[in-house]
PDB file of N, CA, C and O in Angstrom:
ATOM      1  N   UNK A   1      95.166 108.854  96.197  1.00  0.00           N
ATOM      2  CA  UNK A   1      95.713 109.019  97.537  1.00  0.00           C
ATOM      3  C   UNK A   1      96.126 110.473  97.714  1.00  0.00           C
ATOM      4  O   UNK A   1      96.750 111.061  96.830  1.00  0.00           O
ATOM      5  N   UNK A   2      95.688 111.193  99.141  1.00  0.00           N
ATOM      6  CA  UNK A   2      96.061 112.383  99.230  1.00  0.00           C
ATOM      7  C   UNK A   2      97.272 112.517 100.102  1.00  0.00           C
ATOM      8  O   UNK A   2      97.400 111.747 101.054  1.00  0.00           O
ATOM      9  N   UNK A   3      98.070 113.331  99.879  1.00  0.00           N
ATOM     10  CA  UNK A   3      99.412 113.451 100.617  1.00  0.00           C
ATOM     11  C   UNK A   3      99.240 114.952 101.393  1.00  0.00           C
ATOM     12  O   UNK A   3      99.063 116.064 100.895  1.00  0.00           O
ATOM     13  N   UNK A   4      99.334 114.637 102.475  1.00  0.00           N
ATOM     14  CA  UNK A   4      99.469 116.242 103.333  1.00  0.00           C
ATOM     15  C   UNK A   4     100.721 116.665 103.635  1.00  0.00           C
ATOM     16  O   UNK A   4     101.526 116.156 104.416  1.00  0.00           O
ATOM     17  N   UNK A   5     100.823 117.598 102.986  1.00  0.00           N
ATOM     18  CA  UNK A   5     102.500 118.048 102.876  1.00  0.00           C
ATOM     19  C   UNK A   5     102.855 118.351 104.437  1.00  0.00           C
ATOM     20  O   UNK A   5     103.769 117.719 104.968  1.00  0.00           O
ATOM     21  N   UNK A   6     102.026 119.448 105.251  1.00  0.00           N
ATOM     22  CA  UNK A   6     102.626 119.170 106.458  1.00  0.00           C
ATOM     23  C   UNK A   6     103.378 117.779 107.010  1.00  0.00           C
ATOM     24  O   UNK A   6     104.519 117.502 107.381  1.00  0.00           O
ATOM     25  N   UNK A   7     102.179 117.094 106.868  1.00  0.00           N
ATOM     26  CA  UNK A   7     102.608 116.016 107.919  1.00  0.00           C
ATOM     27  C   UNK A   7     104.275 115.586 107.332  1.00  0.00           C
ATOM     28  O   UNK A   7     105.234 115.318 108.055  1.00  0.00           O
ATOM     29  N   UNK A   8     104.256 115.619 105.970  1.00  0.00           N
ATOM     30  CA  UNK A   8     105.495 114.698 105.370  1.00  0.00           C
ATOM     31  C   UNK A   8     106.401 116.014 105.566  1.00  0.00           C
ATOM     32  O   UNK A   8     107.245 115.722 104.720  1.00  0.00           O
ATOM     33  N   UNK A   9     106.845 117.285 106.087  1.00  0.00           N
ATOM     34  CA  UNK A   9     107.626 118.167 106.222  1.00  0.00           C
ATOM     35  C   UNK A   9     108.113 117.292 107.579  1.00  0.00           C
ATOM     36  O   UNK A   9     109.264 116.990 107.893  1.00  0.00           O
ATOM     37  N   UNK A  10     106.974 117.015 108.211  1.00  0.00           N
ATOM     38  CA  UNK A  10     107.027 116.587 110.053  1.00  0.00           C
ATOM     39  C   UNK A  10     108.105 115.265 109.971  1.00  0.00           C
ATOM     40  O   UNK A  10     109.189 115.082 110.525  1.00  0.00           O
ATOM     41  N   UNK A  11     107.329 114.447 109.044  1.00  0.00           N
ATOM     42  CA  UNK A  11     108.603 113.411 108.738  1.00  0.00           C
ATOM     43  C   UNK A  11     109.829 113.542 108.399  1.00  0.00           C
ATOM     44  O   UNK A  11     110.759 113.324 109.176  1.00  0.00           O
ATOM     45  N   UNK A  12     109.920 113.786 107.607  1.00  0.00           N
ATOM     46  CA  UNK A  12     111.392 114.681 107.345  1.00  0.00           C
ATOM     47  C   UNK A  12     112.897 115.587 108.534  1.00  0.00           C
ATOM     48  O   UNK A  12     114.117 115.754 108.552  1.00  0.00           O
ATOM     49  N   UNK A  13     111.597 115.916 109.359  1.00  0.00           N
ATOM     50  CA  UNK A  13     112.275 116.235 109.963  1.00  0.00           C
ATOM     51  C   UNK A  13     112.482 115.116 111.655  1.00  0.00           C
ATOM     52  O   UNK A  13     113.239 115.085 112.625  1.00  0.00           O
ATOM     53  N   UNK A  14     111.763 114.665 111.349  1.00  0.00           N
ATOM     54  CA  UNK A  14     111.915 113.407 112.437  1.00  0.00           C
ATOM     55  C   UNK A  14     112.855 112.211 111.960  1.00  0.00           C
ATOM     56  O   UNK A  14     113.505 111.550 112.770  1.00  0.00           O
ATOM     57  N   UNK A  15     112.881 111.965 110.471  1.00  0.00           N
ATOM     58  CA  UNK A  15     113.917 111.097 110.130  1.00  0.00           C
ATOM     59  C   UNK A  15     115.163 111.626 110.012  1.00  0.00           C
ATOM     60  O   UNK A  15     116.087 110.922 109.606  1.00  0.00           O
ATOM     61  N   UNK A  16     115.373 113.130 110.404  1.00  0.00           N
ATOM     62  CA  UNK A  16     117.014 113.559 110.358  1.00  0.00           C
ATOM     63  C   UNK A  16     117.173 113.339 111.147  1.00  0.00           C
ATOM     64  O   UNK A  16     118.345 112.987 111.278  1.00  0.00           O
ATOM     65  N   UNK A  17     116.248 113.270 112.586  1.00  0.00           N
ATOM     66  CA  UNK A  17     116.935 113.790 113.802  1.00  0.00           C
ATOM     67  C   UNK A  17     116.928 112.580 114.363  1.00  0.00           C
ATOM     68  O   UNK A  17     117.439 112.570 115.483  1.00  0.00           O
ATOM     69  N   UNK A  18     116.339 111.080 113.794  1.00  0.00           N
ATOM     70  CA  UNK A  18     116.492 109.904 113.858  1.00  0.00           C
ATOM     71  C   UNK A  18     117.999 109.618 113.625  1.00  0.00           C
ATOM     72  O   UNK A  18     118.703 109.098 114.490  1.00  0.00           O
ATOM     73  N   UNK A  19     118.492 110.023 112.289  1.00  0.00           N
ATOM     74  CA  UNK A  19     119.842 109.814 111.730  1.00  0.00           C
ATOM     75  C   UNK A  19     120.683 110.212 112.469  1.00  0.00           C
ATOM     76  O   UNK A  19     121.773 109.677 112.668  1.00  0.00           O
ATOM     77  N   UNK A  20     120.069 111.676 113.198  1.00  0.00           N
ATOM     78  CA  UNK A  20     121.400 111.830 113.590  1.00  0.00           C
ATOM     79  C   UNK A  20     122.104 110.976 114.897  1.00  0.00           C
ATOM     80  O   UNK A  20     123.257 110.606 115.121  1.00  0.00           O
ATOM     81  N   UNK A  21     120.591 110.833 115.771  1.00  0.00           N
ATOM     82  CA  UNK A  21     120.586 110.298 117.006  1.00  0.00           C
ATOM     83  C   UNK A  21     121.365 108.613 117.068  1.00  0.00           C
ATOM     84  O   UNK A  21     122.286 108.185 117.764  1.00  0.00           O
ATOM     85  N   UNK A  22     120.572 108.007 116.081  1.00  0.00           N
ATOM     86  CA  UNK A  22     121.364 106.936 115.783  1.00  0.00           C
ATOM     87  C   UNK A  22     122.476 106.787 115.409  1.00  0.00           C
ATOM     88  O   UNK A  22     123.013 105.745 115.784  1.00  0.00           O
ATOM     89  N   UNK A  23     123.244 107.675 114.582  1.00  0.00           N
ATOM     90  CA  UNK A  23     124.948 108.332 114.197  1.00  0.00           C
ATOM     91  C   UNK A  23     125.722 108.297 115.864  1.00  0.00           C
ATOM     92  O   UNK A  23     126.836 107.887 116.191  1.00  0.00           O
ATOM     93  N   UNK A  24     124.801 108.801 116.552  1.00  0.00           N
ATOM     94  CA  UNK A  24     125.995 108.616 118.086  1.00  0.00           C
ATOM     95  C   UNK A  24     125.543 107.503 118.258  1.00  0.00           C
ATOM     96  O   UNK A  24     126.642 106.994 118.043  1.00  0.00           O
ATOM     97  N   UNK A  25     124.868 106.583 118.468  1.00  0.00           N
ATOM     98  CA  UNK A  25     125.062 105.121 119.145  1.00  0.00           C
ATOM     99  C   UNK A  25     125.322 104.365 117.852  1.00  0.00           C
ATOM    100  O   UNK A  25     124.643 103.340 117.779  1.00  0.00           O
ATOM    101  N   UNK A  26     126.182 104.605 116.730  1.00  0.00           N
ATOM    102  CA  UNK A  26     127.116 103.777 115.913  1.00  0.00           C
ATOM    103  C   UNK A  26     126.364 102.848 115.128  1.00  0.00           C
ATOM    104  O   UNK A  26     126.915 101.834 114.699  1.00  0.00           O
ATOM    105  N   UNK A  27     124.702 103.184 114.811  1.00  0.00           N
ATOM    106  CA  UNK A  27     123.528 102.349 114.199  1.00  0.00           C
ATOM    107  C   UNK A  27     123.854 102.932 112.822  1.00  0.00           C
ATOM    108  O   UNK A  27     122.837 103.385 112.296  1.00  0.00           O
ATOM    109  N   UNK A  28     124.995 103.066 112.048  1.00  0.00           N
ATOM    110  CA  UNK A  28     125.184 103.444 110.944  1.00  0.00           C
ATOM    111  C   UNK A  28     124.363 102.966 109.684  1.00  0.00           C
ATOM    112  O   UNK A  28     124.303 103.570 108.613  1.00  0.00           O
ATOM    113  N   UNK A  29     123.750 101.789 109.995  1.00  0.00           N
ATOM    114  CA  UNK A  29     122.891 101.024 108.575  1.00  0.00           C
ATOM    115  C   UNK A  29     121.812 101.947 108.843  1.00  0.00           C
ATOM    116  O   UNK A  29     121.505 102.722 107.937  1.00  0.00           O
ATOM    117  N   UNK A  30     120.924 102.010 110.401  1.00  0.00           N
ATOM    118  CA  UNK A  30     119.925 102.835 110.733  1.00  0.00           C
ATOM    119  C   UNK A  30     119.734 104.130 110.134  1.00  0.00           C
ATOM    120  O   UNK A  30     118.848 104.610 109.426  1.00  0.00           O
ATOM    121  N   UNK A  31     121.189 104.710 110.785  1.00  0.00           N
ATOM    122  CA  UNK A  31     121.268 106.169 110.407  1.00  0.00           C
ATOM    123  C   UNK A  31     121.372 106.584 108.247  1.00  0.00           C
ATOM    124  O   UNK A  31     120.951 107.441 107.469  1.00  0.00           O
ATOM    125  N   UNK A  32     122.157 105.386 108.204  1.00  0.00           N
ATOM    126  CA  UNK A  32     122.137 106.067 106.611  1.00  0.00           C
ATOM    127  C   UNK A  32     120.362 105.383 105.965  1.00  0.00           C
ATOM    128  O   UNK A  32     120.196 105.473 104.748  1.00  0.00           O
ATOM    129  N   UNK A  33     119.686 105.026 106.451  1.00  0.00           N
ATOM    130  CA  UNK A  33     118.562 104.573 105.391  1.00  0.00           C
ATOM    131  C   UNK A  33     117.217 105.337 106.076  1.00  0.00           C
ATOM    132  O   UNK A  33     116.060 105.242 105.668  1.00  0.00           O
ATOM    133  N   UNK A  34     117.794 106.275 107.465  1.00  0.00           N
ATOM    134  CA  UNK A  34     117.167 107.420 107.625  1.00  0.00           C
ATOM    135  C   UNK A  34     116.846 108.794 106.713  1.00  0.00           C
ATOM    136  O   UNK A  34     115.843 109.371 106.292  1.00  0.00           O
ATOM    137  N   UNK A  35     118.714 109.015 106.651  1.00  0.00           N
ATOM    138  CA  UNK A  35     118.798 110.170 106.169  1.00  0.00           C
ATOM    139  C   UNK A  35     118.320 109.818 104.848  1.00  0.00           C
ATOM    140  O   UNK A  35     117.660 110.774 104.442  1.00  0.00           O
ATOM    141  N   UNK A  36     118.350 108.847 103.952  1.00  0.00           N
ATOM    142  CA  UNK A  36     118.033 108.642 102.539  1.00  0.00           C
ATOM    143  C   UNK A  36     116.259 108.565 102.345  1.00  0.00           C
ATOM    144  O   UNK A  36     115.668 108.827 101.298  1.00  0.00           O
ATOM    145  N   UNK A  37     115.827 108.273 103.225  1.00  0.00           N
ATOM    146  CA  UNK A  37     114.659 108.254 103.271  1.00  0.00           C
ATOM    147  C   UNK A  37     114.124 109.806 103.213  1.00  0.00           C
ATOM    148  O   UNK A  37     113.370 110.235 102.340  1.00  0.00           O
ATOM    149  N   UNK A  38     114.738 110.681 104.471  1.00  0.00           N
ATOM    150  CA  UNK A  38     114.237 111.857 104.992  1.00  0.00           C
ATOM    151  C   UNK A  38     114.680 112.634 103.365  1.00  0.00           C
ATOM    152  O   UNK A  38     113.713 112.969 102.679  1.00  0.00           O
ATOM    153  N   UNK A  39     115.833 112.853 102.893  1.00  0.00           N
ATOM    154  CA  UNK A  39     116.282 112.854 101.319  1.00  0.00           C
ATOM    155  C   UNK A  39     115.037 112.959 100.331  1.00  0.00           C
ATOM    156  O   UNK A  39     114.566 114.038  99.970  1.00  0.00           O
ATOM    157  N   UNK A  40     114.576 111.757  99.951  1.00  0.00           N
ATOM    158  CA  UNK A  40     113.684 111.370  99.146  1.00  0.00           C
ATOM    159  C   UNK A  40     112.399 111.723  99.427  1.00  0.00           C
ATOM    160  O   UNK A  40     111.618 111.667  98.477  1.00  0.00           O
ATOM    161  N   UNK A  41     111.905 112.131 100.661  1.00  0.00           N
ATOM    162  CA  UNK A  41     110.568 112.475 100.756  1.00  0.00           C
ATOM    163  C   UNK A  41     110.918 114.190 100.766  1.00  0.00           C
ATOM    164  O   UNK A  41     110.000 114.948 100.451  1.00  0.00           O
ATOM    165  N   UNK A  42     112.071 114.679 101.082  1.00  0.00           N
ATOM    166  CA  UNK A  42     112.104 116.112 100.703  1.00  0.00           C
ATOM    167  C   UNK A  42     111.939 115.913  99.235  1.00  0.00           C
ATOM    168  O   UNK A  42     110.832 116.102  98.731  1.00  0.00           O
ATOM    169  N   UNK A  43     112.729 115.629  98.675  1.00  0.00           N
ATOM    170  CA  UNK A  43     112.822 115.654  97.051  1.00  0.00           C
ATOM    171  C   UNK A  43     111.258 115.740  96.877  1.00  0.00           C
ATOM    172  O   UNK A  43     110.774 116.771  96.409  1.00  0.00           O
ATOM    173  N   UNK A  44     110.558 114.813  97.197  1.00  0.00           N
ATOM    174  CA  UNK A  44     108.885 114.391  96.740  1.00  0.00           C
ATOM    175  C   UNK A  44     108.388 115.849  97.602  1.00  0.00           C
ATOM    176  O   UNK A  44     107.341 116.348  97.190  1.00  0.00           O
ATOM    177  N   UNK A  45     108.526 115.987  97.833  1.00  0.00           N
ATOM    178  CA  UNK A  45     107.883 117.428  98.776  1.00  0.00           C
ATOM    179  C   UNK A  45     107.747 118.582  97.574  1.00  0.00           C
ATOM    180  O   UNK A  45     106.688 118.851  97.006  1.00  0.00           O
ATOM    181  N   UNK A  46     109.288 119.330  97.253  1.00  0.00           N
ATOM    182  CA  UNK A  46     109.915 120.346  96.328  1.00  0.00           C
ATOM    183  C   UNK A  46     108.996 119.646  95.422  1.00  0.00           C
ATOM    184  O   UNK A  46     107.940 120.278  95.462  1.00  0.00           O
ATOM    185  N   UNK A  47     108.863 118.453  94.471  1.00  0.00           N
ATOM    186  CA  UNK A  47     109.237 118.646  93.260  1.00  0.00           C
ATOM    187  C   UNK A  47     107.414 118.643  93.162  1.00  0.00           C
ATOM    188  O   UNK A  47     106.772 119.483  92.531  1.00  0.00           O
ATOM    189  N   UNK A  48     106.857 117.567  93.893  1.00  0.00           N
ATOM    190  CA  UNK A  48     105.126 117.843  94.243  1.00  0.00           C
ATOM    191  C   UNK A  48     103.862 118.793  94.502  1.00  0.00           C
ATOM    192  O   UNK A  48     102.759 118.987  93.991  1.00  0.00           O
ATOM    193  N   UNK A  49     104.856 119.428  95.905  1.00  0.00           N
ATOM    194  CA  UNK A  49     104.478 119.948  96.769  1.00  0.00           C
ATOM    195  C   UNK A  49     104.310 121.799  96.549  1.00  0.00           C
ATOM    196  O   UNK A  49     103.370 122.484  96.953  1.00  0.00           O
ATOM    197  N   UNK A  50     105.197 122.141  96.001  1.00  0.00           N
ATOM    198  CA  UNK A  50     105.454 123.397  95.345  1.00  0.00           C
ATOM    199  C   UNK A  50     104.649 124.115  94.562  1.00  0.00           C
ATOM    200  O   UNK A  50     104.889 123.736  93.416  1.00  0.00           O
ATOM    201  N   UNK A  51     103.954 124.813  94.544  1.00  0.00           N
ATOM    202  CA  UNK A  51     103.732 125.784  93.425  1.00  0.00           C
ATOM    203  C   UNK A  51     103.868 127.107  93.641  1.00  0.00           C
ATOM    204  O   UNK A  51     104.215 127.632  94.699  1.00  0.00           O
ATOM    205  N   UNK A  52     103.513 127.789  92.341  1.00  0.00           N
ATOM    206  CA  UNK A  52     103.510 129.479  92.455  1.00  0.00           C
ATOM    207  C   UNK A  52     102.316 129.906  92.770  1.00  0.00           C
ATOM    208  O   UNK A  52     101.256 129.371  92.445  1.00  0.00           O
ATOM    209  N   UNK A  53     102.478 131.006  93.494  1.00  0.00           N
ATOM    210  CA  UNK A  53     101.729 131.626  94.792  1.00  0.00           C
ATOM    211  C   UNK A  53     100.457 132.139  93.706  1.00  0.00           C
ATOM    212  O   UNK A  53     100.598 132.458  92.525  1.00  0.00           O
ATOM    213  N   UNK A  54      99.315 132.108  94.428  1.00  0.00           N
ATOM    214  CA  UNK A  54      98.357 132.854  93.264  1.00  0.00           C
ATOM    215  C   UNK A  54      98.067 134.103  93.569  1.00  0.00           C
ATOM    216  O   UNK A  54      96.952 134.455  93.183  1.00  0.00           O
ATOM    217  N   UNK A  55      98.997 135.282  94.409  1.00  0.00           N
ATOM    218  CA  UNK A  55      98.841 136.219  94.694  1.00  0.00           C
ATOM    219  C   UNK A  55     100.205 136.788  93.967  1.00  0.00           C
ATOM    220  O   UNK A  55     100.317 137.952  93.581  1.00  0.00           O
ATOM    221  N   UNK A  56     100.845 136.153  93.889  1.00  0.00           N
ATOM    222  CA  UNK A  56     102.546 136.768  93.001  1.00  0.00           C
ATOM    223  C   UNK A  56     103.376 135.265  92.575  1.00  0.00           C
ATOM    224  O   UNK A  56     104.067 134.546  93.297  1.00  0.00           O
ATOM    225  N   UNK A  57     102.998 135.107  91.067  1.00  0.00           N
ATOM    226  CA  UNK A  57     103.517 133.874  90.717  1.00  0.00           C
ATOM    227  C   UNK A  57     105.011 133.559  90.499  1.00  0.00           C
ATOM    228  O   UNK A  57     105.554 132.475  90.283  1.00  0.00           O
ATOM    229  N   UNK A  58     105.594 134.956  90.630  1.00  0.00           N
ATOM    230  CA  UNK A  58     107.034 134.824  90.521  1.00  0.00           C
ATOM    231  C   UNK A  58     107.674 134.473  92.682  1.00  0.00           C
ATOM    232  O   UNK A  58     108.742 134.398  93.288  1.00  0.00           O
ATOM    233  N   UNK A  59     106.344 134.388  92.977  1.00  0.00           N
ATOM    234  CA  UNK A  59     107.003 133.203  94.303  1.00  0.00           C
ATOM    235  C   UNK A  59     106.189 132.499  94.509  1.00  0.00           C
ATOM    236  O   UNK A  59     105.015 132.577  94.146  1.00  0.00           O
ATOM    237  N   UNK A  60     106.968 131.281  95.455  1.00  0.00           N
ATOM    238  CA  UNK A  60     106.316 129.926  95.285  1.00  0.00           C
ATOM    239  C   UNK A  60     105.541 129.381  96.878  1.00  0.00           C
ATOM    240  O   UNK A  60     105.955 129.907  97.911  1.00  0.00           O
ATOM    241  N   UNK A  61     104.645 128.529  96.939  1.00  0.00           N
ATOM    242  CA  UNK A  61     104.062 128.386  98.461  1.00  0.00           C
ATOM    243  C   UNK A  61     104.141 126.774  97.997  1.00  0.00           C
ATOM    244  O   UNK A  61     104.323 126.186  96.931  1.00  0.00           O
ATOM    245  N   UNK A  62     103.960 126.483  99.049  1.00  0.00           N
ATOM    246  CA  UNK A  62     103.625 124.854  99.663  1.00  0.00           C
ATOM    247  C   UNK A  62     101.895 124.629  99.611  1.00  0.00           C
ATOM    248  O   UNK A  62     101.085 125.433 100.073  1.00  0.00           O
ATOM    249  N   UNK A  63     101.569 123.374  98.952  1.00  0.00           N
ATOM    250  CA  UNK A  63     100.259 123.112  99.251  1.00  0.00           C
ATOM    251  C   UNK A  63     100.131 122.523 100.325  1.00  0.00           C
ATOM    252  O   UNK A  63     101.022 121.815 100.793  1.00  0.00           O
ATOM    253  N   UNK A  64      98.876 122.746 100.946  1.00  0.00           N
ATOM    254  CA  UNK A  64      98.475 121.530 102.275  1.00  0.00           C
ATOM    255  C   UNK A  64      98.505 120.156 101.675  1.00  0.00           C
ATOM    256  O   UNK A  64      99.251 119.275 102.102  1.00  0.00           O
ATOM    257  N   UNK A  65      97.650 119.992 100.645  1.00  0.00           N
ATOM    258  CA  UNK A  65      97.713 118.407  99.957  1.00  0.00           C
ATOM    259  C   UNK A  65      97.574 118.224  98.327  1.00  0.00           C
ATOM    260  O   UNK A  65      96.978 118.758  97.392  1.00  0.00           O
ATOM    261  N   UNK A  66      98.274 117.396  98.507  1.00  0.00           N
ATOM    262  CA  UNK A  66      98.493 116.910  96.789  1.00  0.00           C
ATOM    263  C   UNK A  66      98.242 115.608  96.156  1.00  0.00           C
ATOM    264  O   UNK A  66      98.829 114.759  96.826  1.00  0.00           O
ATOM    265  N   UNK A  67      97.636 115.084  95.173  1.00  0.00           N
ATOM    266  CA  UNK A  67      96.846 113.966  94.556  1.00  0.00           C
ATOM    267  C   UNK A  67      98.253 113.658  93.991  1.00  0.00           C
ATOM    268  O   UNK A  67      99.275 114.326  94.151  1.00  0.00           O
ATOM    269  N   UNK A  68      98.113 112.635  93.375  1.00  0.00           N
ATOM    270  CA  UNK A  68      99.013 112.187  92.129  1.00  0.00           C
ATOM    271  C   UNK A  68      98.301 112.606  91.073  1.00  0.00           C
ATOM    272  O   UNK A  68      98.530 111.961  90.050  1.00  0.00           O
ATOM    273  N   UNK A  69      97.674 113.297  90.996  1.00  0.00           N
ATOM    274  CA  UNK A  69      96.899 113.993  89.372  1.00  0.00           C
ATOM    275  C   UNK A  69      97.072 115.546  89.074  1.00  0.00           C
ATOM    276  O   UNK A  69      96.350 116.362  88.501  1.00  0.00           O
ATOM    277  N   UNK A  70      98.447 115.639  89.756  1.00  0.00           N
ATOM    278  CA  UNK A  70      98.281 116.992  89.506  1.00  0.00           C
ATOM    279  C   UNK A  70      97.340 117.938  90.477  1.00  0.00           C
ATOM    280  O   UNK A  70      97.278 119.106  90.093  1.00  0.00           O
ATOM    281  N   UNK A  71      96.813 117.715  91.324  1.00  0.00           N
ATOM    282  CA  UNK A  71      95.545 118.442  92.251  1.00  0.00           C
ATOM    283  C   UNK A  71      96.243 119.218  93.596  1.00  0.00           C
ATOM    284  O   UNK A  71      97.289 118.803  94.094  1.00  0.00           O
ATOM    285  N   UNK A  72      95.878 119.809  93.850  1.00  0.00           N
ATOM    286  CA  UNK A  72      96.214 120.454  95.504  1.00  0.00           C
ATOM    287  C   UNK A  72      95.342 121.487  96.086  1.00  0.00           C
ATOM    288  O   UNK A  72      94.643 122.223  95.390  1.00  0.00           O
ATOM    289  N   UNK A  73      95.383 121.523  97.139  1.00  0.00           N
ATOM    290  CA  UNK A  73      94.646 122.640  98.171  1.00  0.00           C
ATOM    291  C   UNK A  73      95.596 123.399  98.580  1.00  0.00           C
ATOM    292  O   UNK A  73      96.650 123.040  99.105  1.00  0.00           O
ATOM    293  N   UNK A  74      95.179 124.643  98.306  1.00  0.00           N
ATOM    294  CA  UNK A  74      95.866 125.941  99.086  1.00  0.00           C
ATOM    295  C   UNK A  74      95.262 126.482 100.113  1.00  0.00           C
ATOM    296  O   UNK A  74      94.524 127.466 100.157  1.00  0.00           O
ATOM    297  N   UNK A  75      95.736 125.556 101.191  1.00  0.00           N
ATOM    298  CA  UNK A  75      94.745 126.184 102.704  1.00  0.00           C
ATOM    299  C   UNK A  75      95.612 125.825 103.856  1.00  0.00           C
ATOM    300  O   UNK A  75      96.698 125.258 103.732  1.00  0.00           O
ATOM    301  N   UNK A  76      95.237 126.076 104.643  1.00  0.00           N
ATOM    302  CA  UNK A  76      96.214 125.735 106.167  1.00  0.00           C
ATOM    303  C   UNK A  76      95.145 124.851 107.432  1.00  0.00           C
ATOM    304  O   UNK A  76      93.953 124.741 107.146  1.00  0.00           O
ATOM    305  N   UNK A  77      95.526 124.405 108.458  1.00  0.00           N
ATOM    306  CA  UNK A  77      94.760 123.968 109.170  1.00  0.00           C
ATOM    307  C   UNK A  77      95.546 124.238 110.421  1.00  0.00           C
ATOM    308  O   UNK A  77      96.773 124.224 110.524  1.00  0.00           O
ATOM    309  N   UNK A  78      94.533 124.522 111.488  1.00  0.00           N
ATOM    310  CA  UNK A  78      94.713 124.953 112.676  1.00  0.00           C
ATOM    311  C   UNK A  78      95.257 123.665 113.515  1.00  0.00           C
ATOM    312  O   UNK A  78      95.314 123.865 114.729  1.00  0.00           O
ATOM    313  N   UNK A  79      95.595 122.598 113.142  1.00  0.00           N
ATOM    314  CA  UNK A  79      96.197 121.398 113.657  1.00  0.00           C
ATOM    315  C   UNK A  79      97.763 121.398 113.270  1.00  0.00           C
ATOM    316  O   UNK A  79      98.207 121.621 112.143  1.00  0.00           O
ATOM    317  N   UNK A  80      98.333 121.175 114.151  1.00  0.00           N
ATOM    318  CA  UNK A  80      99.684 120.649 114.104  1.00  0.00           C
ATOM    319  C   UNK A  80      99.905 119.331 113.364  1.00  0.00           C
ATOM    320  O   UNK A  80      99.425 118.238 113.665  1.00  0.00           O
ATOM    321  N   UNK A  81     100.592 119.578 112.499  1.00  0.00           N
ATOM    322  CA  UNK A  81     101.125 120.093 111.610  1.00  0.00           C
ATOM    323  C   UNK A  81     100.854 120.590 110.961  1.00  0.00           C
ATOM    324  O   UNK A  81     100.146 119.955 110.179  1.00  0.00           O
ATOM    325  N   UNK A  82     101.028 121.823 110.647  1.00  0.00           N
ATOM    326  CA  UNK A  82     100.370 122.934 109.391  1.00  0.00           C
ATOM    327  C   UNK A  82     101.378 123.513 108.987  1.00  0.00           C
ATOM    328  O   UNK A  82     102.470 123.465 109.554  1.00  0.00           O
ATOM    329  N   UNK A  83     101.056 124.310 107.655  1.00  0.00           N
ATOM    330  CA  UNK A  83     102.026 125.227 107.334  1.00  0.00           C
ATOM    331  C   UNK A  83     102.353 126.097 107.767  1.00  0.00           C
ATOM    332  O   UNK A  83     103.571 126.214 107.631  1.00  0.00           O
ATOM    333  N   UNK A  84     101.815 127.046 108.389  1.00  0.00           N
ATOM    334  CA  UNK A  84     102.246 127.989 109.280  1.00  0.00           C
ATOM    335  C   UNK A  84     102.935 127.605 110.297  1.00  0.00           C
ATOM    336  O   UNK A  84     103.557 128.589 110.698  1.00  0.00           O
ATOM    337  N   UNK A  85     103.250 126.323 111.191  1.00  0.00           N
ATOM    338  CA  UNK A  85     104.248 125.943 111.727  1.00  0.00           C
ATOM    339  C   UNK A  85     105.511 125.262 111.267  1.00  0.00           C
ATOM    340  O   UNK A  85     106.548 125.012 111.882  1.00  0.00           O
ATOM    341  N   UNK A  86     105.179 125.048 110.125  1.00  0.00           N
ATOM    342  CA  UNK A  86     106.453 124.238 109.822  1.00  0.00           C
ATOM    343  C   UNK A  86     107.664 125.473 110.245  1.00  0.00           C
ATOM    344  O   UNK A  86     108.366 124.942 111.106  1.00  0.00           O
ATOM    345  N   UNK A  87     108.032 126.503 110.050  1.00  0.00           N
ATOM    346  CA  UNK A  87     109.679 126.911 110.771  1.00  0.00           C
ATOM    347  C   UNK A  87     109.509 126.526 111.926  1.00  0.00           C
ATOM    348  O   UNK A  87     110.558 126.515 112.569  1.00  0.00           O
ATOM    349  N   UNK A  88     108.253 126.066 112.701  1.00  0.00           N
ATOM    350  CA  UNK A  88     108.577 125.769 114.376  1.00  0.00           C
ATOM    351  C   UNK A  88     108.983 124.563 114.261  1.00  0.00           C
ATOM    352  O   UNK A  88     109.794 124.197 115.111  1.00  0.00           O
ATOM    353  N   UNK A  89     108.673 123.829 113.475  1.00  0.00           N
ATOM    354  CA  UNK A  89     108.872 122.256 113.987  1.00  0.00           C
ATOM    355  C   UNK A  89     110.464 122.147 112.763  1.00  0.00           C
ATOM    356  O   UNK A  89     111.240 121.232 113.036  1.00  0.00           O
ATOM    357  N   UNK A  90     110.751 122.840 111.824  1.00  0.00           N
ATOM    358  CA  UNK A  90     112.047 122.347 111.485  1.00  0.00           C
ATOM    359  C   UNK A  90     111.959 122.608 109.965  1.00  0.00           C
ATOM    360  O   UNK A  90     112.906 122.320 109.233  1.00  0.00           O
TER     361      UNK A  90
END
C-alpha cells in the first residue's frame, strides 16, 4: 500500500480543525478522538515520511509517497495536495 504524504499532511490538518470546531459545540468525545487521530497520523508522517535531503543530508525533506518497505518517491505533483503547498494548506 502506498501512502501519499501530502494527502495525509491534508488530513491532519482537517482533523485539528475538526477538533477544534467540535470543542465549541461541546462534542468533546468527537473533538478528543479527532485530535488523537490528527496526533497519530502526524507521528506516522515524521517517523515514515521523513528523510535526508539528497542534495545536503544534514537536512531533511518529506517524500511524496511511502511503501511499508522502506520505499519512497522524491517528487512533487502539480495537484493539490502537494508538497510545495503544504505551508498553504497548514
Amino acid at each position: 500500500m502506498v501512502n501519499n504524504i501530502p494527502q495525509n499532511i491534508l488530513v491532519v490538518v482537517c482533523l485539528s480543525q475538526l477538533a477544534e470546531v467540535a470543542k465549541v459545540f461541546n462534542k468533546d468525545k468527537l473533538s478528543q478522538e479527532s485530535r488523537e487521530l490528527a496526533l497519530d497520523i502526524d507521528d506516522a508522517i515524521h517517523e515514515h515520511g521523513v528523510f535526508p535531503s539528497p542534495v545536503d543530508p544534514e537536512k531533511y525533506i518529506y517524500a511524496f509517497e511511502v511503501d511499508g518497505f522502506g520505499n519512497k518517491t522524491l517528487q512533487d505533483d502539480a495537484n493539490m495536495p502537494n508538497l510545495l503547498g503544504a505551508p498553504y494548506i497548514g
